[in-house]
C-alpha positions as a Python dict, from the first residue, in 0.01 Angstrom:
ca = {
    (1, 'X'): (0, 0, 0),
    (2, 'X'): (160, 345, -92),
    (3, 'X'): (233, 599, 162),
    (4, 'X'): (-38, 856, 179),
    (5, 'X'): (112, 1175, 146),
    (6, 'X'): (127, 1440, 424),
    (7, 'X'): (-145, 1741, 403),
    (8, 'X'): (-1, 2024, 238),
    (9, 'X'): (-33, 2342, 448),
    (10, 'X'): (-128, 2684, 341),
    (11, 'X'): (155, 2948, 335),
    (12, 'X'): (163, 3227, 611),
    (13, 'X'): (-121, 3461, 591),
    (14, 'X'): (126, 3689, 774),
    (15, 'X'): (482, 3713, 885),
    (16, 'X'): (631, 3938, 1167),
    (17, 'X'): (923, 4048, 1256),
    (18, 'X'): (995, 4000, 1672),
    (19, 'X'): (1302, 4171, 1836),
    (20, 'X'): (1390, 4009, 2174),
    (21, 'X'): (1641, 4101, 2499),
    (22, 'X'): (1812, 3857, 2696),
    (23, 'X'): (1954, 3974, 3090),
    (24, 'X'): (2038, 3837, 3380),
    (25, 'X'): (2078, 3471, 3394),
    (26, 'X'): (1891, 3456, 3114),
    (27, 'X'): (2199, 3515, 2840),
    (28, 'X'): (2395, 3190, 2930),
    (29, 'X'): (2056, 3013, 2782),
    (30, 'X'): (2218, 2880, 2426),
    (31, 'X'): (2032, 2954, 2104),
    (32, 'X'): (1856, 2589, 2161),
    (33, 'X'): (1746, 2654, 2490),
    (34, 'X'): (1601, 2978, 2359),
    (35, 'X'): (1409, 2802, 2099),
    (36, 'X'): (1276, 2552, 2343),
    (37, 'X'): (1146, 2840, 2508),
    (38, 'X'): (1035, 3051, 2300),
    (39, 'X'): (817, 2808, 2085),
    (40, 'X'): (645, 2745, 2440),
    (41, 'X'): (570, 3092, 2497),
    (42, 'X'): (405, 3095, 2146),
    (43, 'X'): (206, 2794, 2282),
    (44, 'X'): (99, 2940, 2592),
    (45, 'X'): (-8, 3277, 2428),
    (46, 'X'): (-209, 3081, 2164),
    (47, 'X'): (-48, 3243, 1856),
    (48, 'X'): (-200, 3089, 1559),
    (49, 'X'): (117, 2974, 1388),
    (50, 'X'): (184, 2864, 1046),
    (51, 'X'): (328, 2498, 1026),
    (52, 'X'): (543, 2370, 749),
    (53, 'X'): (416, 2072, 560),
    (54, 'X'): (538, 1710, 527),
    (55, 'X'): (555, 1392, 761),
    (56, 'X'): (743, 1644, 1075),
    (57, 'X'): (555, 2019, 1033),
    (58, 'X'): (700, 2274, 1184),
    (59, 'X'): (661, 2577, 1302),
    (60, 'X'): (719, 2884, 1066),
    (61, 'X'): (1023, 3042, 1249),
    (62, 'X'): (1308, 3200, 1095),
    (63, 'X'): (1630, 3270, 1329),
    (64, 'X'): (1883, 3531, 1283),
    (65, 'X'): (2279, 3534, 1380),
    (66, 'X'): (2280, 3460, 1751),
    (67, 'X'): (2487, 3614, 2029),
    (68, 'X'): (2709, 3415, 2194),
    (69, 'X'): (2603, 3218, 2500),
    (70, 'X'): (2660, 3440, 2814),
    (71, 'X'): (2633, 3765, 2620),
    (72, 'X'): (2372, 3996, 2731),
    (73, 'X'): (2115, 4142, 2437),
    (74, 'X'): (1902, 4389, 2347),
    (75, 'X'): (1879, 4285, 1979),
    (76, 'X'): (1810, 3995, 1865),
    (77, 'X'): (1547, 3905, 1572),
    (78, 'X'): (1295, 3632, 1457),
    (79, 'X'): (1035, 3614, 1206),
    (80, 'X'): (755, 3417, 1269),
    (81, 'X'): (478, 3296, 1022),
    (82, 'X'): (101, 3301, 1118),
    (83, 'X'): (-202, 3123, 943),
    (84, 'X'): (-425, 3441, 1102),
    (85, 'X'): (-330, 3811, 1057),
    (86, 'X'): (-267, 3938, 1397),
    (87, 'X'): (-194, 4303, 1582),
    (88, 'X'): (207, 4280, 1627),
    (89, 'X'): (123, 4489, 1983),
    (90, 'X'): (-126, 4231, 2124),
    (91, 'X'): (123, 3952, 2030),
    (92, 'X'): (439, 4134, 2200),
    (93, 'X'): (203, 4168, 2467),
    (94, 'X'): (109, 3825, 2465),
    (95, 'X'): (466, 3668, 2396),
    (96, 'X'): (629, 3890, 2663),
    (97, 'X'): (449, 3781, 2927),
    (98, 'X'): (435, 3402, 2857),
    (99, 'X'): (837, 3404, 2835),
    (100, 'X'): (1023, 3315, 3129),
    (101, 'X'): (1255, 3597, 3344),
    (102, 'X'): (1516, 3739, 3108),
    (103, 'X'): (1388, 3684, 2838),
    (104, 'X'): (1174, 4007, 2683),
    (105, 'X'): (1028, 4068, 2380),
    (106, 'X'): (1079, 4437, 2290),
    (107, 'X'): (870, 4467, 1987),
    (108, 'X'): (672, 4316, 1702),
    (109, 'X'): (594, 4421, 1351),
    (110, 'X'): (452, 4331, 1040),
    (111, 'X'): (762, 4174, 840),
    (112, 'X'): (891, 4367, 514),
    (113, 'X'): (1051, 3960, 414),
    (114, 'X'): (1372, 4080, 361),
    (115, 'X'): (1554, 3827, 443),
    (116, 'X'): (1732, 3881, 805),
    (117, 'X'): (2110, 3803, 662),
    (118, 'X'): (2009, 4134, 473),
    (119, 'X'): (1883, 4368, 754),
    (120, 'X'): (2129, 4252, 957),
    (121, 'X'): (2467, 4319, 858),
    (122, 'X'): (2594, 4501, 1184),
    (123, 'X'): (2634, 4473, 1536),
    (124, 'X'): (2712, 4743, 1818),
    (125, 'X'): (2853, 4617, 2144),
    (126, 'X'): (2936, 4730, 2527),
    (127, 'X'): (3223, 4522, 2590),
    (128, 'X'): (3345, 4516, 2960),
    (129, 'X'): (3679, 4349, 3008),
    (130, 'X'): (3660, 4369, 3404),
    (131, 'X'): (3267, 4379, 3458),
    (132, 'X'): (3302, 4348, 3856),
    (133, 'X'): (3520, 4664, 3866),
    (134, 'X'): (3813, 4516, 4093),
    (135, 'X'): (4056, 4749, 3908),
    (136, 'X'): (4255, 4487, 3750),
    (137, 'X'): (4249, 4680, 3372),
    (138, 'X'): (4539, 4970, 3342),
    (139, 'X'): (4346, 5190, 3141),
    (140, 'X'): (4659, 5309, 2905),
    (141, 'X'): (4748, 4942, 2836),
    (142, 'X'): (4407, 4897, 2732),
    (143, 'X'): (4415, 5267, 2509),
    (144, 'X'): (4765, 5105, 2361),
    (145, 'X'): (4664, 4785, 2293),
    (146, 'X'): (4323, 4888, 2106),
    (147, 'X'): (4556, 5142, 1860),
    (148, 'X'): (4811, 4883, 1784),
    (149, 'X'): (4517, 4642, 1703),
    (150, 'X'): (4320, 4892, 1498),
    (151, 'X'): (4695, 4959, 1333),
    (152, 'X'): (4723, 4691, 1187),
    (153, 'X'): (4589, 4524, 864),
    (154, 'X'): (4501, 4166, 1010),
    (155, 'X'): (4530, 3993, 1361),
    (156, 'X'): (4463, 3578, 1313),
    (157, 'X'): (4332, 3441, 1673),
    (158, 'X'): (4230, 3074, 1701),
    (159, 'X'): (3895, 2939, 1812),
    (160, 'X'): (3782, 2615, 1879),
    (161, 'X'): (3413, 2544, 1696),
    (162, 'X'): (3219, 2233, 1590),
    (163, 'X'): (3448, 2144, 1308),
    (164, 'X'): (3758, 2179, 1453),
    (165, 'X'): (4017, 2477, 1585),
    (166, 'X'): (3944, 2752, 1316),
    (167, 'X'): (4193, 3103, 1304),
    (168, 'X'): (3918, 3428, 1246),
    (169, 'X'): (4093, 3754, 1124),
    (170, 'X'): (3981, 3964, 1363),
    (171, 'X'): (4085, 4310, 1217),
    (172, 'X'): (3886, 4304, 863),
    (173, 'X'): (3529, 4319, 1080),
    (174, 'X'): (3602, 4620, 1339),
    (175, 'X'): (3412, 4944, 1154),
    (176, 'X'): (3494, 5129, 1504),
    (177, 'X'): (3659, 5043, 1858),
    (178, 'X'): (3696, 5267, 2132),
    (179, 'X'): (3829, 5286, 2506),
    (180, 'X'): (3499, 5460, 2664),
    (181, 'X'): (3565, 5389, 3029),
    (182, 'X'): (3759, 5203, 3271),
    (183, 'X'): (3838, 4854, 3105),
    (184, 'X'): (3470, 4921, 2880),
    (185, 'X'): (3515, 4924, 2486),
    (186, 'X'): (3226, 5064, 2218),
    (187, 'X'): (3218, 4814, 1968),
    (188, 'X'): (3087, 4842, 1592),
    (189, 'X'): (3160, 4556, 1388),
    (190, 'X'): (3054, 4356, 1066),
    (191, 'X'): (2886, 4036, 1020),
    (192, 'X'): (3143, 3831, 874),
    (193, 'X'): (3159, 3503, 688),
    (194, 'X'): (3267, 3334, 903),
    (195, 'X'): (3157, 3542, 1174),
    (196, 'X'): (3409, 3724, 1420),
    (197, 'X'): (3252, 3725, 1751),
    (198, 'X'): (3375, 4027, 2007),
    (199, 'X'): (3532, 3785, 2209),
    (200, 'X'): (3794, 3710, 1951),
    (201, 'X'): (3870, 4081, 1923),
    (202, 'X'): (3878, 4044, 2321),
    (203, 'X'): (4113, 3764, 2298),
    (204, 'X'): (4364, 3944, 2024),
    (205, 'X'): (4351, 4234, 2246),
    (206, 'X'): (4474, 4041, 2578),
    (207, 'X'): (4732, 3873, 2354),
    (208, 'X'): (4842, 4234, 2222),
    (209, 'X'): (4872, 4349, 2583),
    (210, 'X'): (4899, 4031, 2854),
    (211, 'X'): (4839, 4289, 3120),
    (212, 'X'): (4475, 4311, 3003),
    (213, 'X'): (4448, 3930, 3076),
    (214, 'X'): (4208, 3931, 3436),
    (215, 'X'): (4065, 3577, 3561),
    (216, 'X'): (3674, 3716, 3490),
    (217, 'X'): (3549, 3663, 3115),
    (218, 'X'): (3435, 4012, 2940),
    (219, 'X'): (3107, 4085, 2969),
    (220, 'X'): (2971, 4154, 2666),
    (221, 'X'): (2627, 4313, 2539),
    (222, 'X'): (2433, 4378, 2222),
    (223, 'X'): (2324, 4706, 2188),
    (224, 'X'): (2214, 4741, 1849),
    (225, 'X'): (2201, 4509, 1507),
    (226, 'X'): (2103, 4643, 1190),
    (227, 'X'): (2164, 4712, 846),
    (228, 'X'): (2512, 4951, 799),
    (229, 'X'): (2426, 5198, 553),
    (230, 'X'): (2716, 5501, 490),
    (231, 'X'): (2791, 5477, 786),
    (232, 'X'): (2441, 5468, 990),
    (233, 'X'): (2283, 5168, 1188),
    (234, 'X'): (1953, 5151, 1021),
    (235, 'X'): (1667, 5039, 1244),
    (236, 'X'): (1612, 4627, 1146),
    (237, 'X'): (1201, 4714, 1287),
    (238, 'X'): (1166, 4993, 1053),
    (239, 'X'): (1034, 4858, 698),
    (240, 'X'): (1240, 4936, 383),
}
């Protein structure tokens, strides 16, 4: 007897756009764990999602570039794809509070479908090299080593990742990096293929200067992701 073939689902009636914020002891949750709970929280607030079709549907979500685990965030995106046109505010509403502490959603809107790769080609970061404030960062070894990185025309670090120890040219990503406070950097940096992560740039710098080296990881937060346009961080919420 032949295998009867799956039902075929509809495609999304509508798709929106959802920025979300991770604090606390919320940002060592890995991009699994957020999934987990996250498509729990759509559960809970009864969003009528879209499901994929064949013999394992799933839901209509659509992840961009992740933080690292144990980064804070203000800005990360997700699309999501509903079989009922919604209001974006009642479903922020409704998401928001279904999620656990955290975890926030900071706003929904109706998606433009770009695709997120393309909206998202920036990042702007508060890096904090010694977040408990122990005084353990000289703050003109940090000023040195951040101009002889910037100097330069490539830095190679090494990182270990799924496939192996993998060296990441740090330098080619950094559009701007600057000493704002004791032992805190600014961060603005590109989306690279494959993707530099500000901890590398913290680990070149603390090879640069081994006096930066304290036994507390950086603390690092998203502030901002976006599109980098002449120069500007264009808003990833505000339709193009």
């Amino acid at each position: 007897m032949p295998r009867q073939q799956p039902e075929q689902q509809a495609p999304p009636a509508q798709w929106l756009r959802v920025q979300y914020a991770k604090s606390g002891p919320a940002r060592f949750t890995s991009t699994r764990d957020f999934g987990r709970a996250f498509e729990r929280a759509l559960r809970r607030a009864e969003v009528p999602m879209a499901y994929s079709s064949g013999f394992n549907p799933h839901p209509r979500l659509s992840y961009a570039n992740a933080s690292p685990t144990s980064a804070a965030t203000r800005a990360e995106f997700l699309e999501i794809g509903l079989t009922t046109p919604c209001d974006p505010e009642a479903i922020c509403t409704a998401l928001d509070e279904a999620l656990p502490p955290g975890l926030e959603v900071v706003k929904v809107v109706v998606s433009d479908r770009r695709a997120l790769s393309e909206a998202l080609t920036a990042s702007d970061w508060l890096v904090e090299l010694d977040p408990v404030g122990e005084g353990d960062i000289d703050q003109e070894t940090l000023v040195g080593a951040v101009a002889d990185l910037l100097g330069r025309e490539e830095y190679l670090v090494s990182r270990m990742t799924k496939t192996g120890r993998r060296e990441f040219d740090v330098r080619q990503p950094i559009v701007r990096l600057e000493v704002t406070g004791p032992a805190t950097l600014e961060l603005r940096s590109m989306h690279t293929v494959p993707l530099v992560r500000p901890d590398d740039i913290v680990t070149a710098l603390r090879e640069i200067a081994p006096g930066l080296s304290v036994a507390r990881p950086a603390m690092l937060t998203r502030q901002a992701q976006g599109e980098l346009v002449d120069g500007v961080m264009l808003d990833a919420m505000t339709p193009r």
